[in-house]
N, C-alpha and C positions, 0 to 999 in steps of 0.2 A: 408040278412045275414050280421052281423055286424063281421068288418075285425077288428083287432089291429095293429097299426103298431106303433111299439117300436118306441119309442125316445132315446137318447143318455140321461139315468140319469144325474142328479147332485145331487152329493151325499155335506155334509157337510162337513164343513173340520173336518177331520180324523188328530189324533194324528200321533205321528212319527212314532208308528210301521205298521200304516195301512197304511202312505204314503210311507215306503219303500216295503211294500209289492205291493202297485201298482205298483210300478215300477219293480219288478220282475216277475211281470204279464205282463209288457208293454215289457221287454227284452223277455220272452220266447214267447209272439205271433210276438213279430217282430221276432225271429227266425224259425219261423213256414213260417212268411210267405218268409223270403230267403227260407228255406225248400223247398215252396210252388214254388217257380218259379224256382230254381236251377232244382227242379226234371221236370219241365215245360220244360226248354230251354236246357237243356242237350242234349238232342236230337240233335238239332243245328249241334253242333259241330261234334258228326259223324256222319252226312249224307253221306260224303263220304267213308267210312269204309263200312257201311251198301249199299249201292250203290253197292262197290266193291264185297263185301261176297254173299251177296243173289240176286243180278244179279237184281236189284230194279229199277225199273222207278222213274226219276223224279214226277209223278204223285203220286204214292205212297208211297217216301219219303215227298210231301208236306201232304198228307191224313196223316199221322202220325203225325203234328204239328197242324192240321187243327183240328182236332178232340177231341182233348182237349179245344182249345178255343170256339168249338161248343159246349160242353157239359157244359161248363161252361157259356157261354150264354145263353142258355136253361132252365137249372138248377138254376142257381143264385137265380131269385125271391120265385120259389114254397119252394127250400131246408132251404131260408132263412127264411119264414114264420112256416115251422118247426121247425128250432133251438127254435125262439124265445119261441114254444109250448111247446118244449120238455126239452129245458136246453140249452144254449152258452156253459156250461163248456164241456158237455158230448155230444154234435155237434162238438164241435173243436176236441176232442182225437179221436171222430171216422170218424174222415175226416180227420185227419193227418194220423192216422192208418192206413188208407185205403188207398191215395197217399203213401204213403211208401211203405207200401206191392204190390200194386201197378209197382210201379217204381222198386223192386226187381225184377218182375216180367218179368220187361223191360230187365233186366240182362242177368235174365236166357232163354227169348226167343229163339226158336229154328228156326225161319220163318217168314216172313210180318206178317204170318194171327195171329200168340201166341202173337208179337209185338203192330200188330191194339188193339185186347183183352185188353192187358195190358196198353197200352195208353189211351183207352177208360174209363180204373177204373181209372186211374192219371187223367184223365177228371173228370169223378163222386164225387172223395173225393176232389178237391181243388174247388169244383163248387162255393161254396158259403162261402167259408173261408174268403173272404177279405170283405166281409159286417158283418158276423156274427162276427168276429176279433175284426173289428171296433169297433163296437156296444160294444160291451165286455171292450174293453180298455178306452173308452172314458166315462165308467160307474162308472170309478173308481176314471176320474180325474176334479179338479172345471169346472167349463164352460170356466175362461178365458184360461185354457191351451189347448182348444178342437183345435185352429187352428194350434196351431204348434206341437199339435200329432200327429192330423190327417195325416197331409205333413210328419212328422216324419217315421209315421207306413209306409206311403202308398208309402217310398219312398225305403223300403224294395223290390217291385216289381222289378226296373230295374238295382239295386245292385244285389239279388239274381239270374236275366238274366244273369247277364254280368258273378257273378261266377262258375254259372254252365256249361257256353259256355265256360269259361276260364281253370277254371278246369276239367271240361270232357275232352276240346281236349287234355289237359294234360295227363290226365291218359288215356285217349285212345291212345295215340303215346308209351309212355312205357308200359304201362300194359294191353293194351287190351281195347275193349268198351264195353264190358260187367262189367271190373270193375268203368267206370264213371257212369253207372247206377246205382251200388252198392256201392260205394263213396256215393250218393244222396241219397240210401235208407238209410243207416247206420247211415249217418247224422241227417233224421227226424224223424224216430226210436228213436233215445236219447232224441230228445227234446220232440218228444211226452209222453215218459217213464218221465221224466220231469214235465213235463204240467200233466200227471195224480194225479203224486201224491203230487203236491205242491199246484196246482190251485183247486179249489172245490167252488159247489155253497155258503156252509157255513160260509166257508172265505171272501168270496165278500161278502154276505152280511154282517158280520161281521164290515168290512173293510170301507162299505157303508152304513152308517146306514139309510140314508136319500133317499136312490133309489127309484125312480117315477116308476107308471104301465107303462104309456104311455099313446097315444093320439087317440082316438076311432076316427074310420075312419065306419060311415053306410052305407053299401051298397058296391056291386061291381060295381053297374053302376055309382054313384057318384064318386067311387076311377079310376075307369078310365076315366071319365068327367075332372077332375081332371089331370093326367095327358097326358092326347091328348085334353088339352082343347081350343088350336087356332094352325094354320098352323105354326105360325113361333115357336111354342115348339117344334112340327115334324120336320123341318126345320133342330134346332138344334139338333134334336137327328141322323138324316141322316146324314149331315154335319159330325158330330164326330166320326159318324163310320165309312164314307167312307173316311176320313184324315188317322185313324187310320189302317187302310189296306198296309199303303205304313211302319211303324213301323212294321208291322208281316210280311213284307214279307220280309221285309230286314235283320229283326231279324232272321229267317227262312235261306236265301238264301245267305249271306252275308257271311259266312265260306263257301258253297262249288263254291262261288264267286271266294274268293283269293285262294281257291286250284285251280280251272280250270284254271281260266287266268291270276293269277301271280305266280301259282305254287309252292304255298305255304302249309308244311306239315300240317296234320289235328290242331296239337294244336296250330302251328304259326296263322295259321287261324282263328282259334277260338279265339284266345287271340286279333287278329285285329281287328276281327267283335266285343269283348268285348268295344273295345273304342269308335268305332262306335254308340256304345247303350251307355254306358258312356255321351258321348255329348247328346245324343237326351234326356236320363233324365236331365241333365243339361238346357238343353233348355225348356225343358217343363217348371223347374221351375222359368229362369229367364224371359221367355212369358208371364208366368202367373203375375209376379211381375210387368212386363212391361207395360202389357195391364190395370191393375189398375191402377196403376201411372199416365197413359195416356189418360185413360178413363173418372178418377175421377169427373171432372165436365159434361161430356155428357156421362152418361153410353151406350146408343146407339149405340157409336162408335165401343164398341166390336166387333160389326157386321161386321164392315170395317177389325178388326184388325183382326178376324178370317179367313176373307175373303183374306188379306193380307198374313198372314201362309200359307194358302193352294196354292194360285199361285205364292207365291213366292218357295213353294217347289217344284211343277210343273217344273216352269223353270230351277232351279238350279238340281235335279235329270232328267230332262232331259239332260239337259250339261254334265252330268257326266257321266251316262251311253255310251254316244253319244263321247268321248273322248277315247282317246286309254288307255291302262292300264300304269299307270306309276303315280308320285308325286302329278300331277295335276289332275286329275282324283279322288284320297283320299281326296285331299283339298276341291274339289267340293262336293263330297259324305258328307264329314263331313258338311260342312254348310248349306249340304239340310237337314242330320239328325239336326244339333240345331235346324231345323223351322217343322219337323214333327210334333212332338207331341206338336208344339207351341198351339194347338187350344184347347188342353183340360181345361187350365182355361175359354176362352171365352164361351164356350160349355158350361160348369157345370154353368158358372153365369147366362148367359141365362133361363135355365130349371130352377134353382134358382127364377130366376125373374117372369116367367111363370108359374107356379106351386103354389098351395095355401100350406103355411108354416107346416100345419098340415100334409101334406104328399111329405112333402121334401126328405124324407128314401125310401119311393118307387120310386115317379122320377128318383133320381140318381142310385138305381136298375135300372130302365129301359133305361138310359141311359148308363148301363152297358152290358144291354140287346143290345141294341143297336151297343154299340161297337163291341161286337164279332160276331154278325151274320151280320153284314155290311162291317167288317173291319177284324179281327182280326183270325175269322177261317175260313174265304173263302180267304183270300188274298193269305196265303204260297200256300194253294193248286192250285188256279185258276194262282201264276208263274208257278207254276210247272207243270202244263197243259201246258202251254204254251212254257216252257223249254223243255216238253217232243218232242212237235210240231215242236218247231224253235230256239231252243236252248236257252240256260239258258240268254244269253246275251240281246236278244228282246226280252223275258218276263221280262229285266229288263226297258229295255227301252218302255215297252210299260205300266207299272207300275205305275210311273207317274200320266197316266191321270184319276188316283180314286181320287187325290187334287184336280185335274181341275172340278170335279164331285161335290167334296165338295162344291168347290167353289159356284159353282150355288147353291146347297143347301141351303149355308147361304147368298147368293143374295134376294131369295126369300124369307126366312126368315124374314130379315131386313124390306122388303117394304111391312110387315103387322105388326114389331111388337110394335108400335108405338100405332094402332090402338088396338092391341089385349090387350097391357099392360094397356091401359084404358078401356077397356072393363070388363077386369079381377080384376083391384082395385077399379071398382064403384057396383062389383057384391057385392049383400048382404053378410057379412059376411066371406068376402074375404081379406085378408092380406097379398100384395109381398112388396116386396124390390126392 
């Protein structure tokens, strides 16, 4: 069976009105995807509300954050290989439509089980938005601006966390939590009403006169040869997701953190744990800047430098946790968050380097694949196992050791990919970087 896997066009350069029309293509899906995560991490911020009202386990507070990054781990690659069949323009409005409606839905819940429901379509409709997004945005603009959109779009993700944790607890301390979930739907409702009737396949191509099919990928068993094609790719896809676990659980547990034990009101809270995720986006991108810079003449080294993020976040999130609540304890917290998410450039260049060029779109799907089923929707839930057991405090402190995990992942990785990356650029018909 012969698979397609979309490339990011390059259109010609386009006159002025089709270059401001990109960019009001490029402003309304980065709004979609704040949308996207605002209505994601809203939740966050009243875990304690929802705690208090429906008499809730930690367990089933973290299953409600879990459950979306599961679905969205799951989903990403199949839903993604339908947009491409069916249309990006009319995938995007009906997976905004759908988290919207969705996330209303979160509002008006009456109970855990209408809630689970409801979290589970806000899983469904944003599953594959940030690949199909991309794809879409980067169709419109030359090749040399693909790296600083790309970072540009993608950087919507921990902006839209931090505003819907910030303004949810907000409008859940005056007005209720049922209006922060209707605050979020209100929001992507417009933009999607928006996105319907501005954006159209017509217009892109219009816009793009010079748009490519894409790049034939034969066979499933070659497309995944392809991407499991040596240990240290697995390596890196492990490694990324098990770093990534200590980011969703802190993202998750991090507001009803400074309610329990600095006693701090749900939006004080939520606005705390906003900066918290503030630094760790910040750090991901000056890691990522770092590790090039540093790399440049021994790319190998990334391996160390990934290796490095993870046990240096090990320690310093262990010190923190293990400190009593007070100044010094936030100081620590914040400098383990700049080095969490430090691993995600080293990660993405790896698979990069691993992976043949022609199906570089799929990899980082599956290294997307990756992050959420290793990291990202078992982590909130597996603290809050543990919260439920021994309290919220040593599920934090025992947290930690998915770095220490990593760690090894990309140990092992490193001490074959030396051998696997000549194995891979002497194969016939094979092209890394």
């Amino acid at each position: 069976m012969a698979i397609l896997i979309a490339e990011a066009d390059s259109p010609v350069v386009a006159p002025d009105s089709s270059r401001t029309y990109a960019w009001v293509v490029f402003a309304l899906s980065f709004g979609l995807l704040l949308s996207d995560y605002m209505s994601r991490q809203v939740l966050n911020a009243v875990f304690p509300l929802l705690k208090a009202e429906w008499s809730l386990s930690d367990t089933q507070l973290g299953s409600l954050s879990s459950i979306v990054a599961l679905l969205v781990g799951l989903l990403t690659f199949p839903l993604s290989v339908v947009a491409d069949r069916w249309g990006r323009v009319r995938s995007v409005v009906l997976m905004a439509a759908l988290w919207s409606l969705a996330t209303l839905g979160c509002a008006l819940a009456a109970n855990y089980g209408q809630m689970f429901i409801a979290r589970f379509c806000v899983g469904v409709g944003e599953a594959a938005y940030g690949s199909v997004g991309i794809a879409l945005v980067l169709s419109l603009f030359p090749k040399h601006m693909r790296a600083s959109l790309s970072s540009a779009f993608m950087a919507g993700g921990p902006f839209g966390s931090v505003m819907g944790m910030a303004l949810g607890g907000y409008l859940a301390v005056h007005l209720g939590w049922r209006w922060s979930f209707g605050a979020m739907a209100l929001f992507g409702s417009v933009l999607v009403t928006a996105y319907f009737f501005i954006v159209s396949e017509k217009r892109l191509a219009l816009a793009t006169p010079g748009r490519s099919a894409g790049l034939p990928v034969t066979g499933l068993r070659s497309l995944f040869s392809g991407l499991f094609s040596s240990r240290s790719v697995v390596s890196a896809y492990i490694g990324s997701g098990l770093q990534l676990s200590v980011i969703a659980s802190l993202m998750a547990w991090l507001p009803s953190y400074f309610n329990r034990y600095y006693g701090l009101a749900p939006d004080k809270a939520g606005g705390l744990s906003a900066l918290f995720i503030l630094i760790g986006a910040v750090g991901m991108v000056v890691c990522g800047i770092m590790t090039d810079r540093l790399c440049r003449a021994t790319p190998s080294r990334k391996w160390v430098m990934a290796m490095g993020y993870s046990v240096t976040t090990f320690v310093l999130l262990t010190i923190a946790f293990l400190l009593p609540a007070g100044p010094l304890q936030l100081v620590v917290i914040g400098l383990g968050m700049l080095l969490a998410a430090g691993t995600t450039g080293p990660a993405g260049a790896m698979v990069a380097n691993l992976t043949p060029a022609a199906i570089h779109s799929t990899a980082f799907a599956t290294l997307t694949l990756a992050n959420n089923l290793l990291g990202l929707a078992p982590g909130p839930f597996i603290t809050g196992l543990l919260a439920d057991k021994f309290g919220l405090l040593f599920a934090l402190q025992v947290m930690p050791l998915a770095p220490l995990l990593a760690m090894l992942a990309f140990a092992v990785g490193k001490r074959s990919y030396a051998a696997d990356l000549e194995r891979l650029n002497t194969a016939p018909g094979q092209t890394h970087t």
